[in-house]
ROMISE-930701 format. One line per 8 residues: number of its first residue (from 1); their letters; for each residue x, y, z of C-alpha. Coordinates in pm, whole numbers, plus 50000, padded with zeros to 5 digits. Example, Ala and Ser with C-alpha at 12.3 -4.5 7.8 and 13.67 -1.06 7.14 Angstrom:
REM ROMISE-930701
1 = AS = 51230:49550:50780  51367:49894:50714
REM end
This chain:
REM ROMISE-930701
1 = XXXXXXXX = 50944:50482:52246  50899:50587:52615  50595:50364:52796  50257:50591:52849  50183:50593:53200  49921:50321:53298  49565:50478:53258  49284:50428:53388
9 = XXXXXXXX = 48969:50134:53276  48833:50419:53016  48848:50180:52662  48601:49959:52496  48833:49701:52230  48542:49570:51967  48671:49275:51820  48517:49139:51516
17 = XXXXXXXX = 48568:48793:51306  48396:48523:51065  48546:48170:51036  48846:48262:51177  48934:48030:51464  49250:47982:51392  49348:48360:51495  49019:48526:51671
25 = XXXXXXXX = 49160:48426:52029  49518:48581:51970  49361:48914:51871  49137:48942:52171  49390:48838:52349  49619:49118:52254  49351:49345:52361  49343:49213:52696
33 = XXXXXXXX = 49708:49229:52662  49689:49578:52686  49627:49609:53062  49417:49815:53307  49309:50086:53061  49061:49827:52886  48736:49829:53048  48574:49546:52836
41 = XXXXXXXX = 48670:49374:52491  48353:49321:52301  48400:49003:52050  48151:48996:51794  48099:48667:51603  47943:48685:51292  47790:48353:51240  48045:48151:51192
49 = XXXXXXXX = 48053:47788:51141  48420:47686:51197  48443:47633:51578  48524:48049:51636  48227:48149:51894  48296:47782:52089  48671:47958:52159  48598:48265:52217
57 = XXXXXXXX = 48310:48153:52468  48577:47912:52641  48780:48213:52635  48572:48438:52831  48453:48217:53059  48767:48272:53259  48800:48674:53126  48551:48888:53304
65 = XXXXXXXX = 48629:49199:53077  48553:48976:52727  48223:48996:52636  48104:48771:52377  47783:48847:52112  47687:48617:51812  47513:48769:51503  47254:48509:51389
73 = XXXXXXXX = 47265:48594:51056  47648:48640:50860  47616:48992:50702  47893:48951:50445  48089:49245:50544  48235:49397:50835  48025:49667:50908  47731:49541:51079
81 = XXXXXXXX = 47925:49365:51371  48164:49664:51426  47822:49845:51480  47691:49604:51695  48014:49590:51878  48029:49964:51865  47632:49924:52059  47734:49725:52342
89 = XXXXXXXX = 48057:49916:52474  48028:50108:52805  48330:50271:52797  48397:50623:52761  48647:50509:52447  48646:50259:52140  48882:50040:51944  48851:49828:51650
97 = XXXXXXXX = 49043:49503:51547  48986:49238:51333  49050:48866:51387  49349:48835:51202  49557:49112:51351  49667:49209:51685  49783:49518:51887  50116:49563:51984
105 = XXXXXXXX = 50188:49635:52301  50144:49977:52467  49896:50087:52235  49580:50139:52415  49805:50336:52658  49957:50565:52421  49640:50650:52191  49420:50690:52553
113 = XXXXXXXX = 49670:50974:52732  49741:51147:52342  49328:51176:52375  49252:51260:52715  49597:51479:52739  49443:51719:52458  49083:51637:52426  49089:51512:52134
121 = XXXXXXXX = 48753:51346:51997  49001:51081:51843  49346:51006:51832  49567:50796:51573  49865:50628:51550  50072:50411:51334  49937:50077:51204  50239:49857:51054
129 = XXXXXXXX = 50141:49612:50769  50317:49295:50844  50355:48984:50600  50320:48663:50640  50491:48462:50640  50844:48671:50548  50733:48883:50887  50819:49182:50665
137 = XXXXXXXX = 50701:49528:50795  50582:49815:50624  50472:50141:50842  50130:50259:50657  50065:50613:50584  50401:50671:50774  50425:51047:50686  50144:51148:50934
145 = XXXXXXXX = 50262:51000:51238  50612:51105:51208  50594:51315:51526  50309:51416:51776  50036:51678:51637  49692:51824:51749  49524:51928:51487  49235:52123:51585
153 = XXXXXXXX = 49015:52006:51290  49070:51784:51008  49111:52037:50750  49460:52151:50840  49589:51822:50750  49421:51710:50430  49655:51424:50409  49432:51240:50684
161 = XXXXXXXX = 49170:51135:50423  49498:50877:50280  49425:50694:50588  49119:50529:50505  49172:50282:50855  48911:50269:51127  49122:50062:51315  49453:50204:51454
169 = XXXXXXXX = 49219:50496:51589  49035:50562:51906  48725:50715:51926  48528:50902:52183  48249:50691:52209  47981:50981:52255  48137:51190:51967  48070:50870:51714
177 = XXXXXXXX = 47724:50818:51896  47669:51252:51944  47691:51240:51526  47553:50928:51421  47864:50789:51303  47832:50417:51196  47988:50159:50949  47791:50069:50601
185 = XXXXXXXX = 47577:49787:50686  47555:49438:50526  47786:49315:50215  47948:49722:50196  48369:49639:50086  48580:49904:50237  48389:50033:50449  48655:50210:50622
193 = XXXXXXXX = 48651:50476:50378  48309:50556:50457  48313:50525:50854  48637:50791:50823  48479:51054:50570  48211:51049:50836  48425:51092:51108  48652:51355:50928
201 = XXXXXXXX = 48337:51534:50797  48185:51597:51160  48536:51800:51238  48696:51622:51553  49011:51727:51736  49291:51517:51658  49561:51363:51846  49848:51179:51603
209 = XXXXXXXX = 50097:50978:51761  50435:50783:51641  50391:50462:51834  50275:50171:51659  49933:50118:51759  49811:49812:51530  49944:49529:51336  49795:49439:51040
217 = XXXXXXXX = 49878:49078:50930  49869:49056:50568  49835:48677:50471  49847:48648:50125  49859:48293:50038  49575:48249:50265  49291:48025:50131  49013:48288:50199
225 = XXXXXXXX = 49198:48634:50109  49059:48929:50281  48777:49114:50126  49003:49396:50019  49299:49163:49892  49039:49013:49671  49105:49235:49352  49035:48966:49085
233 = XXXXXXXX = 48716:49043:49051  48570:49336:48889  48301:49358:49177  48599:49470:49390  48694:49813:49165  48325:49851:49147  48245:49819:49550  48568:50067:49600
241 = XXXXXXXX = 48487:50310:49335  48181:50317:49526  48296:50390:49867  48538:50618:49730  48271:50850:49545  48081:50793:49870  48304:50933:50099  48409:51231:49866
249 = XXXXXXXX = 48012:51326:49896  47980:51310:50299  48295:51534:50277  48172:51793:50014  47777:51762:50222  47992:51892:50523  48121:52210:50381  48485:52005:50366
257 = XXXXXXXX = 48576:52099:50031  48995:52088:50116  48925:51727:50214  48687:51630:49928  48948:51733:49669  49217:51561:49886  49010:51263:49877  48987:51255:49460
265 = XXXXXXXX = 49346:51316:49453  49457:51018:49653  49195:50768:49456  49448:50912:49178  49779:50811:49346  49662:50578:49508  49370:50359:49438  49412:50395:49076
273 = XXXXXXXX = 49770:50299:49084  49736:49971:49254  49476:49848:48972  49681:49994:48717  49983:49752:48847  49740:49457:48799  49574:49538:48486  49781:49392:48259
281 = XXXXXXXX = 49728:48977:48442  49313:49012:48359  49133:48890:48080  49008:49065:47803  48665:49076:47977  48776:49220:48322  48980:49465:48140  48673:49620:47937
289 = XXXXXXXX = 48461:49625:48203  48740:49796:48425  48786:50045:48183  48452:50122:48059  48391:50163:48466  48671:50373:48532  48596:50628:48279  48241:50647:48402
297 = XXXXXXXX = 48380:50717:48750  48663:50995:48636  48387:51171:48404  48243:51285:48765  48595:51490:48794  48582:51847:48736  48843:52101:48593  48935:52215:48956
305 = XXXXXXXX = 49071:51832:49010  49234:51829:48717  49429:52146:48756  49593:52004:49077  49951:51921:48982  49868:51772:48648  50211:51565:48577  50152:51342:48877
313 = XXXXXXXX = 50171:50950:48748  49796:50912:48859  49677:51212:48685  49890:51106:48386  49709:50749:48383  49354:50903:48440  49379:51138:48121  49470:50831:47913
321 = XXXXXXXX = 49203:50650:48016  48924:50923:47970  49036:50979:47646  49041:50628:47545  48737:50438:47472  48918:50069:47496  49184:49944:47735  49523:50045:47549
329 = XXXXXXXX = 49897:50089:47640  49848:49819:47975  50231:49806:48002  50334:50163:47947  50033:50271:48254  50167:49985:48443  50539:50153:48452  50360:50466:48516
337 = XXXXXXXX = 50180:50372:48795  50490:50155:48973  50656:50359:49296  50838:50534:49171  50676:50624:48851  50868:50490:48546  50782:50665:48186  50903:50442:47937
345 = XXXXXXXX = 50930:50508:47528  50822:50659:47296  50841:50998:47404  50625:51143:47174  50603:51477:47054  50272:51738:46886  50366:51928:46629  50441:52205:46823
353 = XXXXXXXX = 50682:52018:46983  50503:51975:47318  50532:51652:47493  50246:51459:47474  50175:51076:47580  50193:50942:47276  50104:51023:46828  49796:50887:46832
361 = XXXXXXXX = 49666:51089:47142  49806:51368:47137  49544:51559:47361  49706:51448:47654  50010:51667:47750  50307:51622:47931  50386:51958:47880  50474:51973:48278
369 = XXXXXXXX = 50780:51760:48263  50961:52042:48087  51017:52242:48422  50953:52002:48671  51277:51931:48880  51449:51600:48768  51411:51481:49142  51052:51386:49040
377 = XXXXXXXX = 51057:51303:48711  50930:50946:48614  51279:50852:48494  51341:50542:48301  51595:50280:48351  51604:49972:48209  51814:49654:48378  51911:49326:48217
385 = XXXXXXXX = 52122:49089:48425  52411:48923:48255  52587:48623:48341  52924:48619:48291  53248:48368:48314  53361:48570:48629  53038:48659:48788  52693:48829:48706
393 = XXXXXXXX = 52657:49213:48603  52365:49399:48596  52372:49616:48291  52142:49960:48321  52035:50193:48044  51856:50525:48123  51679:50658:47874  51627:51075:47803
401 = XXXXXXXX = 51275:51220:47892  51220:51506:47654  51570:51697:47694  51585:51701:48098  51800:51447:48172  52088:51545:47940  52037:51970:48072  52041:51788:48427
409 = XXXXXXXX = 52393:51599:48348  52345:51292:48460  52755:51128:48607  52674:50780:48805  52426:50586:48903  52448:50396:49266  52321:49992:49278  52190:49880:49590
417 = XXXXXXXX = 52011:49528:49637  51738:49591:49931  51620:49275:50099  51233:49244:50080  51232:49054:50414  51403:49368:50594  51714:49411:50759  52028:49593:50621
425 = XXXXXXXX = 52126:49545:50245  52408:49251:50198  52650:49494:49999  52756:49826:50015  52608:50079:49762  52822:50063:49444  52855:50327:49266  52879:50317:48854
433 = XXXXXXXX = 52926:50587:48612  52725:50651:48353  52856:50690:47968  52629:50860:47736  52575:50603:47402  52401:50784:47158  52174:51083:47183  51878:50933:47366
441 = XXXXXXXX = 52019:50696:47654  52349:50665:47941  52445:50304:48031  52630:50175:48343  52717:49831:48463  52753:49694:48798  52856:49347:48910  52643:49091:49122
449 = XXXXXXXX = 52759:48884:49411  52425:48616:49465  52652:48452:49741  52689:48791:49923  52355:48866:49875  52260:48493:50033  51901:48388:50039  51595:48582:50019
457 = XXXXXXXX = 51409:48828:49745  51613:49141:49680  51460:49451:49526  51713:49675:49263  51721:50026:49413  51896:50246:49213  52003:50677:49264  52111:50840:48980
465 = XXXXXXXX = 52336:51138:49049  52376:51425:48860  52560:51760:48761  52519:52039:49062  52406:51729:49323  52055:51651:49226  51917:51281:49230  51655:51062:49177
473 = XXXXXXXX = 51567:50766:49335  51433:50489:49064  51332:50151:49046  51452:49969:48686  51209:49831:48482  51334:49417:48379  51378:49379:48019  51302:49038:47929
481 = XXXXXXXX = 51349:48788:47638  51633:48592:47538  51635:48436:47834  51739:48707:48047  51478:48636:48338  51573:48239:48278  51641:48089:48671  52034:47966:48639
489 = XXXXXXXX = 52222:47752:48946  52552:47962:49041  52854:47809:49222  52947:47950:49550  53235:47917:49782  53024:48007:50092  52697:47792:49993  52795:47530:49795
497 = XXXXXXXX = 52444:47595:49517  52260:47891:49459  51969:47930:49289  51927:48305:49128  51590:48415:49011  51549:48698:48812  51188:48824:48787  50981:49130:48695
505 = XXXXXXXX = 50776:49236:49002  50408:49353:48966  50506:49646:48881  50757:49570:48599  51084:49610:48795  51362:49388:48820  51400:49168:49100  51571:48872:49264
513 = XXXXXXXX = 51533:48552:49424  51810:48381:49564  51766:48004:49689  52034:47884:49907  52169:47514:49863  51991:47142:49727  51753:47167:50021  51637:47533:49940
521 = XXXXXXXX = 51612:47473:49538  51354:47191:49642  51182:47411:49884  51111:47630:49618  51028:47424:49378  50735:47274:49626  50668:47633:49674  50567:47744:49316
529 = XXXXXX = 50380:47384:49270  50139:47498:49535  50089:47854:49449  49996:47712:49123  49767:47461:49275  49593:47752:49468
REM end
């Protein structure tokens, strides 16, 4: 990434926090960070009680850019301070960031000249989610800032509406202020959504740029999760059901009908997806209520959404549950709605012979899968790990999907072990072919080295090949029982102990954990006692 030439005093950073001392002063500090182009940093407190507006006023008093305001009342969101914030800048541009995240260096610089270089009403750029406290990265909504763009108006991108973040955005501050553009007051969860339909809706010119712009620290073991980490509660489905259907309506009030539909399809793939994945740890009671919700919500959806691919995984999911009055099949959706999609058995058929999901409801079709090319099909591959006398193997089975895989000829299927934390995989890809057994299925094996993998949580990646050179890229769903997923202590020459986990991820796929040494084993061991404490 090439530096953006220093720019002149023209942005306002809005920082806003609640009871979070122990980070507030690193974010607005990465705002002043950013140099000369940041007129003022406006750090909004929002009544908190642990010790946050004592630092940040110690903070300012030797910062003349940081300004510091203190709600007197907490408003249980985010909202209302980002719209006080947003009332007190001068400058001629805005920012948002939260207390727990920072921006990375350059970024003012780099979303200020894409803006003023164009005139653009706002420019974007991309926002990396970073964990803590593995410090592993993942770009969000990478596909849209792959290269520079202008896009004249929203529309000729519908994509934008997946980016739901206010944050790794600047805004002309007249443009948000010219169109009344404000954040949800009071106790409003995901407010983002809203703040952005209303942005998209009033049909700015749009820079896009491929520099990270924003860091979003994703602390998951935190005592106080974030508001939208805290899916346990059916409150949360309801409050983003809400501010999904809500932004869909600003969009379609607009005359934005591309970006209204976009905006139901992606609360298919993805806000329907993630719950899906989680379903199956509720109670009985949160699952009802889910349900009965999330039927009342897709009943809203008309033919013209339907229509609309209809063999994508979140489609797929959403016809099950409309036509189910009570929560059934939670592992099956939960397969479906992993990345990448897994369809596991029975593959059921109507009488016709059409594909359909399964016997009992046969009025939803999966007629599509017939033609669709293999490279998208939810394949389905099973893994068990197998410990051996002279070392581990991983033993897959993919399973047929209505006639396609066999036409598609499936020969090998290449094993790679991907290291959550990042960083190159520990082995080369092995390859391993794949023998048919039996009409319905092709297994392959593949051995595992734990002490060439070393420590760390490694994610199965597999790519089965096939006749002609198609492939598909797959995840393998962990078959359990018999003690398959059981931890086990291996000997190794390098390491002395290991400690191999197998596990089944959220999502159902098969994972591992490898613990390095006496010292690790314990660590772990602490580990688990207090996630289970928490």
């Amino acid at each position: 990434m090439h530096p953006a030439l220093p720019q002149p005093p023209h942005v306002g950073v809005v920082v806003i926090g609640y009871n979070d001392a122990a980070h507030v002063t690193d974010a607005v500090r990465s705002a002043l960070a950013q140099g000369a182009a940041v007129r003022e940093v406006v750090a909004v407190d929002d009544c908190s009680t642990d010790g946050s507006a004592e630092a940040l006023a110690r903070l300012a008093a030797g910062e003349p850019r940081l300004k510091v305001l203190r709600r007197p009342v907490n408003s249980g969101g985010c909202g209302s301070p980002r719209n006080t914030g947003m009332d007190a800048v001068t400058a001629p541009y805005v920012m948002f960031l939260d207390s727990d995240d920072v921006l990375p260096p350059g970024a003012v610089d780099a979303l200020l000249a894409a803006a003023t270089g164009v005139r653009a009403e706002v420019a974007g750029g991309l926002c990396v989610r970073r964990e803590l406290p593995s410090g592993r990265e993942q770009p969000w909504q990478a596909p849209l800032y792959k290269t520079h763009a202008v896009l004249a108006r929203p529309s000729q991108r519908p994509r934008l509406v997946h980016d739901t973040l206010c944050v790794n955005k600047l805004y002309r501050t007249d443009f948000l202020r010219e169109h009344g553009i404000r954040f949800p007051e009071g106790r409003f969860l995901y407010e983002d959504f809203v703040f952005t339909a209303r942005v998209l809706a009033a049909g700015p010119r749009i820079a896009l740029v491929p520099d990270p712009v924003y860091v979003w620290h994703v602390r998951r073991s935190a005592d106080r999760l974030s508001l939208s980490l805290d899916r346990a509660r059916i409150d949360n489905w309801r409050a983003r059901t809400q501010a999904c259907a809500l932004a869909y309506e600003i969009l379609l009030s607009a005359g934005q009908k591309e970006l209204a539909r976009a905006a139901r399809t992606k609360f298919l793939d993805h806000e329907l997806r993630i719950y899906v994945r989680e379903l199956e740890e509720r109670d009985a009671h949160y699952r009802r209520a889910w349900w009965a919700h999330t039927r009342a919500y897709l009943a809203a959806y008309d033919a013209a959404d339907w229509e609309r691919d209809p063999a994508t995984p979140g489609r797929l999911i959403a016809r099950v549950v409309l036509e189910s009055p009570e929560p059934r099949d939670l592992p099956r959706l939960r397969e479906l709605a992993a990345l990448p999609a897994r369809l596991l058995p029975p593959y059921a058929r109507a009488p016709d012979g059409t594909p359909v999901w399964s016997a009992d409801l046969p009025q939803v079709t999966l007629a599509p899968f017939r033609t669709r090319p293999v490279r998208v099909l939810p394949l389905a591959v099973e893994a068990e790990l197998r410990p051996r006398a002279r070392g581990t193997r991983v033993r897959l089975r993919l399973h047929e999907l209505y006639g396609r895989v066999a036409r598609a000829g499936p020969e090998l299927v290449e094993v790679e072990w991907r290291r959550r934390e990042g960083g190159p995989p520990a082995q080369r890809r092995t390859a391993a072919l794949l023998r048919a057994a039996g009409g319905d299925c092709w297994t392959a094996e593949a051995s595992v080295d734990p002490g060439a993998l070393g420590a760390g949580t490694w994610d199965l990646r597999l790519r089965v090949r096939f006749a002609g050179g198609a492939h598909r890229d797959v995840t393998a769903h962990a078959v359990a029982g018999a003690g398959l997923l059981r931890p086990r202590a291996v000997l190794s020459a390098r390491h002395g102990v290991l400690l191999v986990r197998p596990y089944a991820t959220r999502s159902g796929a098969l994972a591992l954990r490898v613990v390095v040494g006496i010292r690790g084993v314990v660590q772990l061991a602490r580990g688990r006692l207090r996630r289970l404490l928490h």
